[in-house]
N, CA, C and O atoms as CSV, one atom per row, in Angstrom:
chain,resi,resn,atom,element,x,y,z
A,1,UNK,N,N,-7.857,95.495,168.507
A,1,UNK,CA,C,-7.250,96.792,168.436
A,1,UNK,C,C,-6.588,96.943,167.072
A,1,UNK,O,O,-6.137,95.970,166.467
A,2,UNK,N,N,-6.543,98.134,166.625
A,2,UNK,CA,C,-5.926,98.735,164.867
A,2,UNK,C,C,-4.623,98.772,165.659
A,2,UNK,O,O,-4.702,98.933,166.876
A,3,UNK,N,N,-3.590,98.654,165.156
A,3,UNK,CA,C,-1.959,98.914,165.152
A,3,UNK,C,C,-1.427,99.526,164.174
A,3,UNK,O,O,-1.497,98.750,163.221
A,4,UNK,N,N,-0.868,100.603,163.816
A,4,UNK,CA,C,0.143,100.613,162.753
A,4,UNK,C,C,0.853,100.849,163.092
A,4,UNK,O,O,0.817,101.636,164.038
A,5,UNK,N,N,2.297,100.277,162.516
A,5,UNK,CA,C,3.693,100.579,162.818
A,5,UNK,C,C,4.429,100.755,161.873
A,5,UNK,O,O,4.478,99.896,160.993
A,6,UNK,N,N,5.382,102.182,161.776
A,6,UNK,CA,C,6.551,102.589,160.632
A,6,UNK,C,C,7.835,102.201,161.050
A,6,UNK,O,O,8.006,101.892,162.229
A,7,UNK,N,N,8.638,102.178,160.351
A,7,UNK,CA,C,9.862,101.554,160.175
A,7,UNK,C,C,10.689,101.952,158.606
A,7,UNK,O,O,10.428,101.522,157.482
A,8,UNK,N,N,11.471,102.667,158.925
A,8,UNK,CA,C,12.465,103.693,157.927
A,8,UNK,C,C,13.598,102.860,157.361
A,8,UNK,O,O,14.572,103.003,156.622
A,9,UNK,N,N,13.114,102.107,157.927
A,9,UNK,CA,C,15.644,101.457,157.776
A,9,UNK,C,C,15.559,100.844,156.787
A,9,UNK,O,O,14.744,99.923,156.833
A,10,UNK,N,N,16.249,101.023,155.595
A,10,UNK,CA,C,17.039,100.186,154.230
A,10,UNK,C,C,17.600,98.994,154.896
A,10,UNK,O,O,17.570,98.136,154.015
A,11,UNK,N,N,18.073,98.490,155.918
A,11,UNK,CA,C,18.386,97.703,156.048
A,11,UNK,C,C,18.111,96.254,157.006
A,11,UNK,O,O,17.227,96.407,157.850
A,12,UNK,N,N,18.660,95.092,156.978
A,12,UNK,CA,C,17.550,94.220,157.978
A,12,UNK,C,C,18.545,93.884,159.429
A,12,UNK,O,O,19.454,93.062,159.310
A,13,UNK,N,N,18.362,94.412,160.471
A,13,UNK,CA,C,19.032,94.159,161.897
A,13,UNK,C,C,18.193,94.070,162.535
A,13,UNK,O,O,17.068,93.752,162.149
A,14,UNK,N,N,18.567,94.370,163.886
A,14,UNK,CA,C,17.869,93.885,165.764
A,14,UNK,C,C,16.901,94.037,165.571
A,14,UNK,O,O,16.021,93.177,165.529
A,15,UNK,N,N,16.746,95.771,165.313
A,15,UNK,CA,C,15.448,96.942,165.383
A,15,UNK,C,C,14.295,96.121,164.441
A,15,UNK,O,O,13.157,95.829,164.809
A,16,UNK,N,N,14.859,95.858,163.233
A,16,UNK,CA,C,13.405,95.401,162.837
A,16,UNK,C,C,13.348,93.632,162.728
A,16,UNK,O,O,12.333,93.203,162.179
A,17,UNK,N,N,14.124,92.837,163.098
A,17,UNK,CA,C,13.582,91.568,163.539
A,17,UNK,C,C,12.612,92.063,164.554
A,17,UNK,O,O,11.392,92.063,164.393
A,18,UNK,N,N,13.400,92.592,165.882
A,18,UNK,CA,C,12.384,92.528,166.802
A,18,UNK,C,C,10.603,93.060,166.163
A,18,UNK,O,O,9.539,92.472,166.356
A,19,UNK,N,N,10.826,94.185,165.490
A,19,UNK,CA,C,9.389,94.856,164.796
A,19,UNK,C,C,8.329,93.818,164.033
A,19,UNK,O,O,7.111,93.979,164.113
A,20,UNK,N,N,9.086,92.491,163.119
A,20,UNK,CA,C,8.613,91.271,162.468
A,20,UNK,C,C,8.199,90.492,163.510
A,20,UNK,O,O,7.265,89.760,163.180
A,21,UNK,N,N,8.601,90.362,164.818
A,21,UNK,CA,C,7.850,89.193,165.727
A,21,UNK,C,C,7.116,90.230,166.798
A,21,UNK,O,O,6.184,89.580,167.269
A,22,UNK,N,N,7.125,91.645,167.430
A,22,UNK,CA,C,6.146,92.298,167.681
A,22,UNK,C,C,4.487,92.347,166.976
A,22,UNK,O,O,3.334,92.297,167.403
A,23,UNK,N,N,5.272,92.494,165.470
A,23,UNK,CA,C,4.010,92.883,164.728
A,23,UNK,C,C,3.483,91.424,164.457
A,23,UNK,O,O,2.254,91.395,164.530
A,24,UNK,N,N,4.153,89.988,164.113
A,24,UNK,CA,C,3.047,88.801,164.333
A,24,UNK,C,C,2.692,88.445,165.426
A,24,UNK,O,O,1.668,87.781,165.589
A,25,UNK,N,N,3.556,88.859,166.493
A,25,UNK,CA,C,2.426,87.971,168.174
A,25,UNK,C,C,0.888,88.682,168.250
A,25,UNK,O,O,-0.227,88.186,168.409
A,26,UNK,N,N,1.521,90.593,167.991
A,26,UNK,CA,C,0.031,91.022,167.958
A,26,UNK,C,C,-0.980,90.844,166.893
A,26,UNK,O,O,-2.169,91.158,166.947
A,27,UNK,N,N,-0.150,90.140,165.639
A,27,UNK,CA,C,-1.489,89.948,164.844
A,27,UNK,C,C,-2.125,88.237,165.389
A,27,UNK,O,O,-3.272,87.847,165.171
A,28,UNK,N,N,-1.371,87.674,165.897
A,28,UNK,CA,C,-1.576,86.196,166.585
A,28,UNK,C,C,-2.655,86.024,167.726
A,28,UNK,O,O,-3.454,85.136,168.028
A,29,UNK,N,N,-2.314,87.303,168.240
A,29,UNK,CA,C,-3.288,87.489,169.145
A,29,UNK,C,C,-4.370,87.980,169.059
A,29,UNK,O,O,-5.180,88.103,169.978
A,30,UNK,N,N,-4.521,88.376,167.728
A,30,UNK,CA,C,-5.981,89.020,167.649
A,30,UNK,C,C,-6.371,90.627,166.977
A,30,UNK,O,O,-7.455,91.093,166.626
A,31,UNK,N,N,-5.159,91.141,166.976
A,31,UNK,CA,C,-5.213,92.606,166.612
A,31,UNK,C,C,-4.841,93.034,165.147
A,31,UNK,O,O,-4.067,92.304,164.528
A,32,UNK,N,N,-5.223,93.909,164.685
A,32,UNK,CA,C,-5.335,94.734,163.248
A,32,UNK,C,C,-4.102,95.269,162.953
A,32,UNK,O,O,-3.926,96.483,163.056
A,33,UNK,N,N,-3.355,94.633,162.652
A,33,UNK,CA,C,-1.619,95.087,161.649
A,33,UNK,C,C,-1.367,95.247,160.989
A,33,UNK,O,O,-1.420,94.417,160.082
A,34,UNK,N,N,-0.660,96.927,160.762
A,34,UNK,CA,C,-0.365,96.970,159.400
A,34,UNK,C,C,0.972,97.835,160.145
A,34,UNK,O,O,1.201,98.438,161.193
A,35,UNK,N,N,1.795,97.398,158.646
A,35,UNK,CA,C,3.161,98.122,158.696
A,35,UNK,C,C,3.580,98.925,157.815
A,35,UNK,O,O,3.713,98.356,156.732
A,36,UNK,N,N,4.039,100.771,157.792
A,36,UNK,CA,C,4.228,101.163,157.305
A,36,UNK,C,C,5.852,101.428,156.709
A,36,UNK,O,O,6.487,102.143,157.484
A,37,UNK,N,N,6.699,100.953,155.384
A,37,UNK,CA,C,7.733,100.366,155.067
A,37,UNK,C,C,7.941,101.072,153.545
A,37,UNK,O,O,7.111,101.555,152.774
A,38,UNK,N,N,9.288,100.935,153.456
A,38,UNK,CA,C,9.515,100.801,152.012
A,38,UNK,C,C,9.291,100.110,151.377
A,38,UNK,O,O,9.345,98.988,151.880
A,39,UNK,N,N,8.904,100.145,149.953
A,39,UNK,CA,C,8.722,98.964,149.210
A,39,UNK,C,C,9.891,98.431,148.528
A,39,UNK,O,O,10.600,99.137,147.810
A,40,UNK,N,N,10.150,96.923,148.787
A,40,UNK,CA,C,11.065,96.182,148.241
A,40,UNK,C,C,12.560,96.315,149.150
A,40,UNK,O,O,13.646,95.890,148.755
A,41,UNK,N,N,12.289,97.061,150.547
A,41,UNK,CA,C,13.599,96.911,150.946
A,41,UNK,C,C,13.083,95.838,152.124
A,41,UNK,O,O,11.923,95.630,152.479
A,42,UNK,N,N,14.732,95.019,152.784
A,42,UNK,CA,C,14.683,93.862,153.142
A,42,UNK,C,C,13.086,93.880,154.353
A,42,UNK,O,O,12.308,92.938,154.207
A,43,UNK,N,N,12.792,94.806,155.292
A,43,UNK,CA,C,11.680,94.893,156.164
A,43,UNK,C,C,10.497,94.276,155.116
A,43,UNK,O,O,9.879,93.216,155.227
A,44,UNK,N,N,10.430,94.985,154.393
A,44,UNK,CA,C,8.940,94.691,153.314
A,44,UNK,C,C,8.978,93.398,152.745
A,44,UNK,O,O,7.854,92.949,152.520
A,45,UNK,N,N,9.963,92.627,152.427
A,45,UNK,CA,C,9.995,91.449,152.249
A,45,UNK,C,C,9.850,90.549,153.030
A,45,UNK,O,O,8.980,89.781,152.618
A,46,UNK,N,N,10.510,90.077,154.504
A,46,UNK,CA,C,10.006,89.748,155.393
A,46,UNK,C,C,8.706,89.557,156.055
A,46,UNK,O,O,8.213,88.468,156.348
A,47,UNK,N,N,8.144,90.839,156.284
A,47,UNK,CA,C,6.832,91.398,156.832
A,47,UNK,C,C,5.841,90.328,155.392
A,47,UNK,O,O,4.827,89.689,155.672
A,48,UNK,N,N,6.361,90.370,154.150
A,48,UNK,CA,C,5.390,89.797,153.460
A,48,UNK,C,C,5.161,88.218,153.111
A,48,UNK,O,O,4.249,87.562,152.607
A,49,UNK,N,N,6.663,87.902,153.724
A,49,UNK,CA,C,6.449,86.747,154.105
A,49,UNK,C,C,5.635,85.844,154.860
A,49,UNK,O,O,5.101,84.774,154.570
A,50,UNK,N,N,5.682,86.775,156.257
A,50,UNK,CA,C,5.218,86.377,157.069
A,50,UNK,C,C,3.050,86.413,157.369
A,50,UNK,O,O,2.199,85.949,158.128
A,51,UNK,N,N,3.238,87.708,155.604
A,51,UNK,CA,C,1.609,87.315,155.372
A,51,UNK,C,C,1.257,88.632,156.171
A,51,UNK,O,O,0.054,88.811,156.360
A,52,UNK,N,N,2.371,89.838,156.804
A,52,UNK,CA,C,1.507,90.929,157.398
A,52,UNK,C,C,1.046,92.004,156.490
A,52,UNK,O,O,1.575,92.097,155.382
A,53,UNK,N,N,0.282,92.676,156.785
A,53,UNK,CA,C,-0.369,93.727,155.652
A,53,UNK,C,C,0.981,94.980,156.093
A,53,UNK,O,O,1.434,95.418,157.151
A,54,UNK,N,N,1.272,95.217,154.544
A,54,UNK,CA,C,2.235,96.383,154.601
A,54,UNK,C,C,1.999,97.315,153.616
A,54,UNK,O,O,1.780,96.887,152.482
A,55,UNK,N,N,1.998,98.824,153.870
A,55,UNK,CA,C,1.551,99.566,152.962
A,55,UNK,C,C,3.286,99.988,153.060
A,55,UNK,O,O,4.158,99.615,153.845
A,56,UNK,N,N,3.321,101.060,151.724
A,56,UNK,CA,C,4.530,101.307,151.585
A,56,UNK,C,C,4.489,103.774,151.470
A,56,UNK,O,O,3.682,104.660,151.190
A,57,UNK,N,N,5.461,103.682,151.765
A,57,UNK,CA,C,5.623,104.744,151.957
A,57,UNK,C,C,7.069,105.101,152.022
A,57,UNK,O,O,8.045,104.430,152.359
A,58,UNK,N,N,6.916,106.706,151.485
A,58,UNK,CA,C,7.886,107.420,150.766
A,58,UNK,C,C,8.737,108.266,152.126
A,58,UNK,O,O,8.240,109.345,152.449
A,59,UNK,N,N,9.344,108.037,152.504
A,59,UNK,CA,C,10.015,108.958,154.110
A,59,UNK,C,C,11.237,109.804,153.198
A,59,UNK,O,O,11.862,109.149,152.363
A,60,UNK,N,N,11.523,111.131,153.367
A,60,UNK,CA,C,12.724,111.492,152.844
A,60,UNK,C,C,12.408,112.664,152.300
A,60,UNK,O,O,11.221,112.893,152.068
A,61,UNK,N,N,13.616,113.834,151.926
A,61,UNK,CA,C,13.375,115.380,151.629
A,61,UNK,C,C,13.652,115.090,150.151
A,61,UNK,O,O,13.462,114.117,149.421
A,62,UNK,N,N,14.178,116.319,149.992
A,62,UNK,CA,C,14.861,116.369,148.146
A,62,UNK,C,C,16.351,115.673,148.204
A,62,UNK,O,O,17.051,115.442,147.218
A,63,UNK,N,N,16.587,115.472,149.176
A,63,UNK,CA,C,18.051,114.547,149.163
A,63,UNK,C,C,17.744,113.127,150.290
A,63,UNK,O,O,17.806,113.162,151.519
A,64,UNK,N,N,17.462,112.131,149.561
A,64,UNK,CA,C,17.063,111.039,150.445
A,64,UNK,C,C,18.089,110.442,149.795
A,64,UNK,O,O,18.396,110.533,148.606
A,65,UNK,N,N,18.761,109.619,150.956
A,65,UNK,CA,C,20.223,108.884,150.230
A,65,UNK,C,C,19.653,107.155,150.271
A,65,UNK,O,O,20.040,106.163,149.653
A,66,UNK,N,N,18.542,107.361,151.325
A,66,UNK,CA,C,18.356,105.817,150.686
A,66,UNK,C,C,17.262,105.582,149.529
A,66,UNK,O,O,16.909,104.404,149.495
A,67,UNK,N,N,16.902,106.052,148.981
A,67,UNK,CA,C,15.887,106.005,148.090
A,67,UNK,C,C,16.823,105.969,146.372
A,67,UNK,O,O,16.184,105.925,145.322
């Protein structure tokens, strides 16, 4: 099965540990993962640790405070 999963947060807590061992059991098991992330914030580093495919993407209006 294809998976993709987004994930917005500047920062690294619960929400996206849990998202880093969701997204390797299902790539462990067999399925097509990719994660859609900021680039260079703590999620995207992790995720690339761990060797998952992460594309990066821009979330936010004309006033994005985390960007």
């Amino acid at each position: 099965m294809k998976i993709a999963i987004q994930i917005d947060s500047p920062i690294w807590g619960g929400n996206e540990k849990v998202l880093t061992m969701v997204a390797a059991g299902l790539r462990d098991r067999g399925h097509q993962v990719v994660v859609a992330c900021r680039r260079g914030r703590p999620v995207h580093q992790h995720l690339t640790t761990l060797g998952l495919p992460v594309r990066h993407v821009h979330i936010g209006g004309d006033v994005d405070p985390f960007n």
